[in-house]
N, C-alpha and C positions, 0 to 999 in steps of 0.2 A: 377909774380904778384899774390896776394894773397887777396880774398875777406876776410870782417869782420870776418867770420866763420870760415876760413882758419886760419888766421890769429890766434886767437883766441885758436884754435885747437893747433896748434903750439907753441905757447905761454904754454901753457898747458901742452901738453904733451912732447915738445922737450926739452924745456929751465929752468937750473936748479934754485936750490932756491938761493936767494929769489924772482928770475922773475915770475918762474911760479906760483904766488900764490899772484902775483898782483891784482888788484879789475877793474875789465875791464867792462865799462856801451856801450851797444847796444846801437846805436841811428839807428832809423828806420821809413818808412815810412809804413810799414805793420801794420793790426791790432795786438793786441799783444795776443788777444786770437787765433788765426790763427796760428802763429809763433812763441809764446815763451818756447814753448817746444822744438824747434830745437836751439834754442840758451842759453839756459840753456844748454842744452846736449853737447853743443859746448864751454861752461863753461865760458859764461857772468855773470858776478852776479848780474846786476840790466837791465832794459831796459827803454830807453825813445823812444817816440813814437813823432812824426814831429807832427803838429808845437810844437817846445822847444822855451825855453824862458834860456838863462842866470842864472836867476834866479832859474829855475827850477835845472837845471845841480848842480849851487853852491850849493843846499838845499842836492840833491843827493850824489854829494863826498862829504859832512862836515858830512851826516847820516853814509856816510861809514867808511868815517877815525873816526867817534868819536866810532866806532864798534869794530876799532883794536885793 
């Protein structure tokens, strides 16, 4: 069993293209000034922070997929 960061990490560095190079959003209840350097490093590329909203999420992957 593998936490988000694990996970993440693995996704990353194990798994070849085009998995690893997926667009993967952090959801957390940490501040993000606190933690979003350990999850960058862990190669999240966006981060949403509790409480989320639906709406929030869809704004998020429609910024990322119109990025591809």
């Amino acid at each position: 069993v593998m936490n988000g960061i694990e996970t993440t990490r693995y996704i990353r560095e194990e798994m070849g293209a085009p998995f690893n190079s997926i667009p993967i959003i952090a959801l957390t209840a940490h501040r993000p000034e606190l933690f979003f350097d350990d999850y960058s490093d862990a190669g999240f590329d966006q981060l949403i922070t509790k409480p989320y909203s639906v709406t929030k999420i869809r704004e998020m992957i429609n910024s990322m997929v119109a990025g591809l």
